[in-house]
C-alpha positions as CSV (number, residue, x, y, z in Angstrom):
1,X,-48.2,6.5,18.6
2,X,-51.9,5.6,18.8
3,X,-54.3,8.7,20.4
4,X,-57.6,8.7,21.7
5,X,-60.6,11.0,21.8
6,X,-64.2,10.3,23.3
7,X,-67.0,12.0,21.7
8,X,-70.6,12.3,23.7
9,X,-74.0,12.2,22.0
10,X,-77.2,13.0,23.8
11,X,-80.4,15.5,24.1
12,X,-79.7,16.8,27.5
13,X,-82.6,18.6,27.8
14,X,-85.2,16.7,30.3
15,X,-88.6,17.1,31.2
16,X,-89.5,18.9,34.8
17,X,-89.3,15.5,37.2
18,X,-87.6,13.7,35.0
19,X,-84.1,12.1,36.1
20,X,-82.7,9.9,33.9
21,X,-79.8,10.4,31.9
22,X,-79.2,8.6,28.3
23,X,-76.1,9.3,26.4
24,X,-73.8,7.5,23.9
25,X,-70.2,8.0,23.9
26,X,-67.9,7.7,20.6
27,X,-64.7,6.4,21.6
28,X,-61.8,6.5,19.0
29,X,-58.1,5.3,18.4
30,X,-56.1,6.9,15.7
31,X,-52.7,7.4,14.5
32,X,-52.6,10.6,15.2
33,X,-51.4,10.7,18.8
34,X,-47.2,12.4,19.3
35,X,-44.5,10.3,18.8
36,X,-43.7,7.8,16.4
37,X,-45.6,4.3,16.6
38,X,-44.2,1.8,18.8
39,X,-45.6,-2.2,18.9
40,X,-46.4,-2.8,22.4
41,X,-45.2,-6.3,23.8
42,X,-47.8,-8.9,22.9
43,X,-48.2,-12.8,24.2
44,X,-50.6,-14.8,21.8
45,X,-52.3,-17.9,23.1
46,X,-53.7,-20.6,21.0
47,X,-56.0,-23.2,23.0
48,X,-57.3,-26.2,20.9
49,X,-59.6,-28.7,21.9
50,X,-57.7,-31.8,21.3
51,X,-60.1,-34.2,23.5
52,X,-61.9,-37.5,21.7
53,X,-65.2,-36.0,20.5
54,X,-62.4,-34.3,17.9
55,X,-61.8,-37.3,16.1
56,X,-65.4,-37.7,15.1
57,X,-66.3,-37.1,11.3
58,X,-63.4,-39.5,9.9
59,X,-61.3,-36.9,11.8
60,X,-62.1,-34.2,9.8
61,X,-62.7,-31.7,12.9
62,X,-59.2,-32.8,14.4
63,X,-57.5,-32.5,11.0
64,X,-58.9,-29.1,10.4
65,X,-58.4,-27.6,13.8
66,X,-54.1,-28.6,13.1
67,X,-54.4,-26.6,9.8
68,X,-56.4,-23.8,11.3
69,X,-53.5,-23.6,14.1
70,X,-50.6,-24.3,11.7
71,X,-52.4,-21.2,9.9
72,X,-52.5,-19.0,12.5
73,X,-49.0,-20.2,14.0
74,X,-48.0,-18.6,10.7
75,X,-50.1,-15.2,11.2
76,X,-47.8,-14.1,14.2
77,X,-45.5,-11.7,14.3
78,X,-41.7,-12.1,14.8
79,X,-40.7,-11.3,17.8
80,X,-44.5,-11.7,19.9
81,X,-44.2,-14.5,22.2
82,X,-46.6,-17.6,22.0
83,X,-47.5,-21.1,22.7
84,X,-50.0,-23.5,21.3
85,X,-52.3,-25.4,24.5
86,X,-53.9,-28.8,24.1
87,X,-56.9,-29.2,26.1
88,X,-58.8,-32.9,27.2
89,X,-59.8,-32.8,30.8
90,X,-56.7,-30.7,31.8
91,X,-54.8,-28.3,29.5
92,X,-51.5,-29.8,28.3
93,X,-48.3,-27.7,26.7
94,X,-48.3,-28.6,22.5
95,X,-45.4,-26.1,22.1
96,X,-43.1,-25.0,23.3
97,X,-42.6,-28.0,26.2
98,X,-42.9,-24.8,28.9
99,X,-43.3,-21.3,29.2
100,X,-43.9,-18.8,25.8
101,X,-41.3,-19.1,22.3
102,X,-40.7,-16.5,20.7
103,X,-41.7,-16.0,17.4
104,X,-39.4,-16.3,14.0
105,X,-39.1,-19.1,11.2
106,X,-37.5,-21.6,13.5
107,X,-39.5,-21.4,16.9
108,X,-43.3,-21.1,13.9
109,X,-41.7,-24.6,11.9
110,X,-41.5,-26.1,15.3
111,X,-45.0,-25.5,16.6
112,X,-46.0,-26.8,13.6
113,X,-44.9,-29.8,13.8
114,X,-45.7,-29.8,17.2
115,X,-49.2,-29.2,16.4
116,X,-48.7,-31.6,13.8
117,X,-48.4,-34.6,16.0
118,X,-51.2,-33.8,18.0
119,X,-53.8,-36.8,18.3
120,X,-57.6,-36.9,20.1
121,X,-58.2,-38.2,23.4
122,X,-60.0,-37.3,26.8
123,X,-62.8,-34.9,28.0
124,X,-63.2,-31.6,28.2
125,X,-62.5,-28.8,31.3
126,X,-62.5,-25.6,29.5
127,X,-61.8,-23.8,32.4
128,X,-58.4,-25.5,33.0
129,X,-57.9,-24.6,29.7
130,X,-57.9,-20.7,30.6
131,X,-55.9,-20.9,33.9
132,X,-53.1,-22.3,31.7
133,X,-53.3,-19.7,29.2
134,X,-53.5,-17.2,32.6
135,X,-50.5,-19.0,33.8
136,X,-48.6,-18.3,30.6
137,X,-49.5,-15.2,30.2
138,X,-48.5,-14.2,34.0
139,X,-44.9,-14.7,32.6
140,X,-45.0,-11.3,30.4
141,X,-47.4,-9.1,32.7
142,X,-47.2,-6.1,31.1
143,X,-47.4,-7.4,27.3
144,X,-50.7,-7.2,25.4
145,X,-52.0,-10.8,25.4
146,X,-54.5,-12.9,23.7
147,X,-56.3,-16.1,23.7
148,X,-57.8,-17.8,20.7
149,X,-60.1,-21.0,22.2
150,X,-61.3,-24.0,20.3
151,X,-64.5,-26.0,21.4
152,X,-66.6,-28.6,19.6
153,X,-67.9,-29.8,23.1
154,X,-69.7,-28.8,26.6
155,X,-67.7,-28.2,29.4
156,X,-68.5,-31.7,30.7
157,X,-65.7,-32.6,33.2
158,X,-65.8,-29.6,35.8
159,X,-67.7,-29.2,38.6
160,X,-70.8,-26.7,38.6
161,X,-69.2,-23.0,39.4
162,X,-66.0,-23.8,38.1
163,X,-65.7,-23.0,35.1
164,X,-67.6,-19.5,35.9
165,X,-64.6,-19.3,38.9
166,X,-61.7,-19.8,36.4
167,X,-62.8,-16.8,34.1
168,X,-62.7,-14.7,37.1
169,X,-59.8,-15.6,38.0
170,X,-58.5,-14.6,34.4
171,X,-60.5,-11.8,33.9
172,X,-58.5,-8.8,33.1
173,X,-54.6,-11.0,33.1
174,X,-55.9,-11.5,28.7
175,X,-58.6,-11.3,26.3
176,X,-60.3,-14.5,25.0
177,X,-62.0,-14.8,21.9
178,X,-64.1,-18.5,21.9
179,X,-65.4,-20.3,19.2
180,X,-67.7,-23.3,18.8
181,X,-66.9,-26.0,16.3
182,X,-70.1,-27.6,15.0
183,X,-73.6,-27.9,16.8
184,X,-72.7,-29.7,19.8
185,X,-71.1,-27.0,22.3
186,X,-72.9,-25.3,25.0
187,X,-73.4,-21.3,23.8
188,X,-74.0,-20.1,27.3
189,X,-70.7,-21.0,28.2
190,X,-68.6,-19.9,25.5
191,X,-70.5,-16.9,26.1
192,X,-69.8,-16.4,29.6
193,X,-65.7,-17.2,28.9
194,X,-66.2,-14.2,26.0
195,X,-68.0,-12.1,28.1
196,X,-65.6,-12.3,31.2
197,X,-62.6,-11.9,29.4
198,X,-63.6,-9.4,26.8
199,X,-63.6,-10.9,23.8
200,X,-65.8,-12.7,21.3
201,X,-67.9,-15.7,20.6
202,X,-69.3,-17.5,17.2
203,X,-69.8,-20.7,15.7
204,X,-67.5,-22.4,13.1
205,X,-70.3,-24.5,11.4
206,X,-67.6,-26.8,9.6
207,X,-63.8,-28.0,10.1
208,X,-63.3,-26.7,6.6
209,X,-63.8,-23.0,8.3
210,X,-61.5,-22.8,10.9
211,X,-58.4,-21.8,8.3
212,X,-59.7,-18.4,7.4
213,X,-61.7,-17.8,11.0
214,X,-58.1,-18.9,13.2
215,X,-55.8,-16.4,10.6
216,X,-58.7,-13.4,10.9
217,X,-58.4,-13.4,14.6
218,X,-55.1,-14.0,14.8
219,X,-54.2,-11.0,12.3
220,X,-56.3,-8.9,14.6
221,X,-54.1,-10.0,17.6
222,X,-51.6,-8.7,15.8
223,X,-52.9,-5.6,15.4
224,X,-53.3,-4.5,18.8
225,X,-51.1,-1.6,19.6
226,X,-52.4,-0.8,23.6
227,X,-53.2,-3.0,25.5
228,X,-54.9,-1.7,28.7
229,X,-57.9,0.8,28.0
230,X,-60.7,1.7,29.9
231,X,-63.4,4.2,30.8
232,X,-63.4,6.2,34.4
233,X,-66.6,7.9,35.5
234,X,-67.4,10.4,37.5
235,X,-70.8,11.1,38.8
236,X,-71.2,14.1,41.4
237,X,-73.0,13.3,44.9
238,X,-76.5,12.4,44.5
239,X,-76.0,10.9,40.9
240,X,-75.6,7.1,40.0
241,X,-74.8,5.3,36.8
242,X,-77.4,2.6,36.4
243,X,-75.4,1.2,33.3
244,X,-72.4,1.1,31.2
245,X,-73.5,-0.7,28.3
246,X,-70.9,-1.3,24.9
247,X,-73.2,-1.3,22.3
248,X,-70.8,-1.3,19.4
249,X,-69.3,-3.5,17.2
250,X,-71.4,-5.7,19.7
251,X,-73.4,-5.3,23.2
252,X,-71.5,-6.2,26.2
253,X,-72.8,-5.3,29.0
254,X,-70.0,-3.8,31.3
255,X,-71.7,-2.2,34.4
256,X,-70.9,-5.5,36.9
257,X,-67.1,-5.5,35.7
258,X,-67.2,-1.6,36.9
259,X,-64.3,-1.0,39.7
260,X,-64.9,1.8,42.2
261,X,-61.9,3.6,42.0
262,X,-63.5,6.6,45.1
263,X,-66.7,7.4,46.0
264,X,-67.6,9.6,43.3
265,X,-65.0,7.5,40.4
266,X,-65.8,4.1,38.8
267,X,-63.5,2.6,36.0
268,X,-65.2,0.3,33.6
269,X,-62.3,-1.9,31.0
270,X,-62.3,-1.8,27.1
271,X,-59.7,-4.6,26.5
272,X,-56.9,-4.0,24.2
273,X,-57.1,-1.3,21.0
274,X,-55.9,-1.5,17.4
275,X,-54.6,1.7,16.7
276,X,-57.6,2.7,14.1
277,X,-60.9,1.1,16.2
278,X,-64.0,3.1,17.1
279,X,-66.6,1.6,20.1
280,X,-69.7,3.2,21.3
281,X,-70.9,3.2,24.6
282,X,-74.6,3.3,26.3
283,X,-74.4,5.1,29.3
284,X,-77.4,5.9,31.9
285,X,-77.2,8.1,34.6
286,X,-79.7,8.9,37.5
287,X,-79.3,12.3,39.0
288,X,-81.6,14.4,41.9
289,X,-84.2,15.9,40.1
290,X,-83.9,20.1,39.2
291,X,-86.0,22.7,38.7
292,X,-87.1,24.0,35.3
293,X,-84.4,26.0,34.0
294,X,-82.0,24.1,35.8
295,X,-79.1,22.5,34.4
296,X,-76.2,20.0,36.1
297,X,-73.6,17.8,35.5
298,X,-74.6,14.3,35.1
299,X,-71.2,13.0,34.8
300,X,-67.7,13.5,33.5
301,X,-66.2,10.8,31.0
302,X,-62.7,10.2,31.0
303,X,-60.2,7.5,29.5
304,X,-57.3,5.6,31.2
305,X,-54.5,4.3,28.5
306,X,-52.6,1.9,29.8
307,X,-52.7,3.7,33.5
308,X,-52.6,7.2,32.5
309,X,-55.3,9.4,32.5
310,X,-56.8,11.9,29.3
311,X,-59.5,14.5,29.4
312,X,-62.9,13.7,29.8
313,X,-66.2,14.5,27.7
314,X,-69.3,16.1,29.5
315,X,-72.4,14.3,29.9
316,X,-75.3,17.3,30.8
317,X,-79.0,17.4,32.4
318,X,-80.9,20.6,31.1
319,X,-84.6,20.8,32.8
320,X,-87.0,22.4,30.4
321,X,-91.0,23.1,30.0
322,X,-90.0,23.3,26.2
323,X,-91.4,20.1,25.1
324,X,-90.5,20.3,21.3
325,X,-86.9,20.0,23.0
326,X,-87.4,17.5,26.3
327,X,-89.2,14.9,23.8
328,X,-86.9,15.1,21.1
329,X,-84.4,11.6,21.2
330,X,-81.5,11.6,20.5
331,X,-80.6,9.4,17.1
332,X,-78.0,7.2,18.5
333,X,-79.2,6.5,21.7
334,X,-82.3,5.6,19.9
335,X,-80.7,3.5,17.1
336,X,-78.7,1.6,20.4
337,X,-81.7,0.8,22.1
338,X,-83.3,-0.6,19.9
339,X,-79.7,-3.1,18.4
340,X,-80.2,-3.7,22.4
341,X,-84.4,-4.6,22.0
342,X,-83.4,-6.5,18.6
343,X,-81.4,-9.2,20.5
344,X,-84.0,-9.5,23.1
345,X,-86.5,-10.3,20.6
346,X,-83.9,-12.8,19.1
347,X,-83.5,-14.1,22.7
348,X,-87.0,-14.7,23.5
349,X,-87.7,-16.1,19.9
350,X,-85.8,-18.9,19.5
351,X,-86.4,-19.6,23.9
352,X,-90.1,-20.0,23.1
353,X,-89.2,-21.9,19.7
354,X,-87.0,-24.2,22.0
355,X,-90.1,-24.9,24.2
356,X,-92.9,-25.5,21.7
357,X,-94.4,-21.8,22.1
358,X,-95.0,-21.6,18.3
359,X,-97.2,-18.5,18.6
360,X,-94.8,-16.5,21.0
361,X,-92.0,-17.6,18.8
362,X,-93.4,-15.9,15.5
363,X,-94.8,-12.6,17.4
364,X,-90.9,-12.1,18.5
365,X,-88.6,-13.1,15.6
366,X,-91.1,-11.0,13.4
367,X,-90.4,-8.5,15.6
368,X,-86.7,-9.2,15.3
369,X,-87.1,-9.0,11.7
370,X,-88.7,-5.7,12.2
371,X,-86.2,-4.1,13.9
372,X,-83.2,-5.5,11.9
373,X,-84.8,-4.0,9.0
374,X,-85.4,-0.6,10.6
375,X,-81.7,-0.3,11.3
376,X,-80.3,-1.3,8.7
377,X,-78.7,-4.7,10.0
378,X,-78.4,-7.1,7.2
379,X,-77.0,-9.6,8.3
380,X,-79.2,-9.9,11.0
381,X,-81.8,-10.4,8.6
382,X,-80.0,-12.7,6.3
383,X,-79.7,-15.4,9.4
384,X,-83.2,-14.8,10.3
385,X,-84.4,-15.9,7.1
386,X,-83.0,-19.5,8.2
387,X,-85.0,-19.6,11.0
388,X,-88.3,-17.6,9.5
389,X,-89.8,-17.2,6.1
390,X,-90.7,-13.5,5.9
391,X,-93.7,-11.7,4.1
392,X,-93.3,-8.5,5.4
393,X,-89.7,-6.8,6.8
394,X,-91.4,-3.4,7.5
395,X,-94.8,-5.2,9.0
396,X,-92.9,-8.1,10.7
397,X,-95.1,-10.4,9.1
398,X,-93.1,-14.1,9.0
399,X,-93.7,-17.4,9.2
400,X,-91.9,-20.1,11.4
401,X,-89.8,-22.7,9.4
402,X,-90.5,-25.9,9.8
403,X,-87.0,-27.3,9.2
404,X,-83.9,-25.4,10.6
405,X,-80.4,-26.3,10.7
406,X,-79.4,-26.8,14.1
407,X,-76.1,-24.9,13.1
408,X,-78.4,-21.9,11.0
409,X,-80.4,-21.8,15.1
410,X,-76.6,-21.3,16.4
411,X,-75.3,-19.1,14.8
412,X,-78.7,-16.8,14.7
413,X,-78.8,-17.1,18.7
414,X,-74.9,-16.6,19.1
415,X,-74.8,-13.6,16.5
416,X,-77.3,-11.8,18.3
417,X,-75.7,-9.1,19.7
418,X,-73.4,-7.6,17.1
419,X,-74.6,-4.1,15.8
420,X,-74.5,-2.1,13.0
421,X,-73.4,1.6,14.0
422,X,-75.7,4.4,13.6
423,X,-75.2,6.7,10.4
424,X,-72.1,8.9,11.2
425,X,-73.6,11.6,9.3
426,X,-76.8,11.6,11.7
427,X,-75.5,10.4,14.6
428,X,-75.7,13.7,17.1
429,X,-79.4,14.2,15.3
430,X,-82.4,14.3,17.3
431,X,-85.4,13.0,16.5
């Protein structure tokens, strides 16, 4: 049975008037919890874009979308139930004709064929797409479930606001992860579907991809072992948590999808857990400011496990004149903040890039370049190099390209916010 432990990292010793709180919390899944393991009840969703922009290339996007979902199809588990969506300008049911199958060698051959048959026509309303997967999934509440998306357009035939209404109306009923197929999807909104429904975004640059991206995800569907996870906080009278902030495998920022549980408690959702998965977490806290020699409680961490409650980890304000301890920073909040400053810089790059700012552009993806290379985030750097040619890591020094990929742009701009973690051996260090 899968067990958790949260782990907090911060210098808690502040400067007199200072009263803000940083601290990064460790949170970890292992096998190591009693009992023996037991596979939770999972429902796997596979939503293809099947409208007529898919039949472009000589139909080699539509061709390699059915392998990539034949593939996957294969990747789950007997006994998990699924279905395969169709989406055009309404979401239609591939297989089975209604509800979810059940999965063994008969009910996998016949989605396959299923998918098989499928053939390109009609627009695109992604977010019909997700209230069909919502509807499915509504039919096994209390199962794990997932959500696998396929795009190669913009969400062209829904009305302004509803697509950003149809996530909310899934958010927290399954997790979503969204992928683009090509250059000519929108990455704003396949972020804002990821975002809402905890999950992930990326580019497939080619239909020749999808294969080995549809059976990675899908594997790691599989592997999901709880389903409903999440992180309470308590903050005594006076304090306030200005953000919860994941900041690894990839910044999310959680602090709007917070639920005030009382006063004093709010509960912030981590999705669904493999049973071996570690995330960190960026949290800042405000609290009344103390005297020198003071020291208080800036808030008490604890985790909710599919509805039940474990003990919490301490997050502490110390006031001190000491300043070889009140200016020390801790190493991982430090290493977070700036995985969090390197996206920006990515963010504002490529905007001013986009607008013709060639100056602005340089001054911030060298400064992307810089920090990726500071941290240790490889392959950070290795998709700016598409965008930049670079003289100097350590300086920042580059030079804008002038020829990029539009799919190399993509994938830089969508890629943005995954983070390396900081060295285990270091991480409680201050510096």
């Amino acid at each position: 049975m899968t067990g958790f432990s949260a782990q907090v990292f911060q210098n808690e010793y502040l400067p007199a008037g200072a009263d803000v709180v940083d601290a990064v919390v460790t949170v970890t899944s292992s096998g190591e919890g009693t009992g023996p393991p037991v596979r939770a009840e999972s429902v796997e969703i596979l939503v293809i874009d099947t409208s007529g922009s898919m039949s472009e290339e000589g139909g080699r996007k539509m061709r390699g979308a059915i392998t990539a979902t034949q593939a996957a199809i294969d990747t789950i588990d007997d006994g998990v139930h699924f279905a395969v969506v169709g989406g055009t300008t309404g979401a239609y049911m591939i297989y089975p004709r209604e509800g979810l199958a059940t999965a063994d060698d008969r009910s996998r051959e016949e989605a396959k064929q299923m998918v098989g048959r499928v053939r390109p026509k009609g627009g695109t309303a992604i977010g019909t797409w997700l209230m069909a997967a919502a509807y499915l999934v509504a039919k096994k509440p209390d199962a794990i479930a997932h959500a696998l998306l396929l795009t190669d357009g913009k969400n062209q035939n829904q009305a302004p606001g509803e697509l950003e209404a149809n996530i909310a109306e899934c958010a927290g009923r399954f997790q979503c992860d969204a992928r683009g197929l090509g250059v000519d999807w929108d990455i704003d909104e396949l972020r804002k579907v990821a975002s809402g429904l905890l999950g992930t975004v990326d580019i497939i640059p080619r239909p020749e991809d999808m294969h080995a991206e549809f059976t990675k995800l899908t594997r790691q569907a599989m592997g999901k072992q709880v389903g409903r996870v999440a992180l309470r906080m308590w903050t005594p009278k006076g304090s306030t948590c200005e953000f919860v902030k994941q900041v690894s495998p990839s910044l999310e920022d959680l602090t709007s999808k917070g639920t005030p549980l009382n006063p004093l408690t709010t509960e912030y959702p981590l999705g669904a857990w493999a049973g071996e998965e570690e995330r960190d977490y960026h949290l800042r806290i405000r609290v009344p400011v103390g005297a020198v020699g003071d020291e208080r409680l800036a808030a008490r961490v604890m985790l909710s496990i599919d509805g039940a409650d474990q003990p919490a980890a301490l997050v502490r304000a110390i006031w001190t004149a000491d300043e070889r301890l009140s200016t020390k920073i801790n190493r991982a909040v430090a290493h977070y903040t700036g995985q969090a400053e390197l996206a920006d810089a990515i963010a504002d790059g490529l905007a001013a890039r986009e607008a013709g700012d060639g100056q602005t552009a340089t001054i911030r993806l060298g400064r992307a370049v810089q920090l990726a290379h500071e941290s240790g985030n490889d392959d950070t750097v290795r998709l700016l190099q598409k965008v930049v040619d670079v003289d100097d890591p350590a300086t920042g020094t580059v030079r804008l390209k002038r020829q990029v990929e539009k799919s190399d742009e993509m994938a830089l701009d969508v890629r943005s916010t995954r983070t390396v973690r900081v060295n285990r051996g270091s991480k409680g260090d201050d510096t």
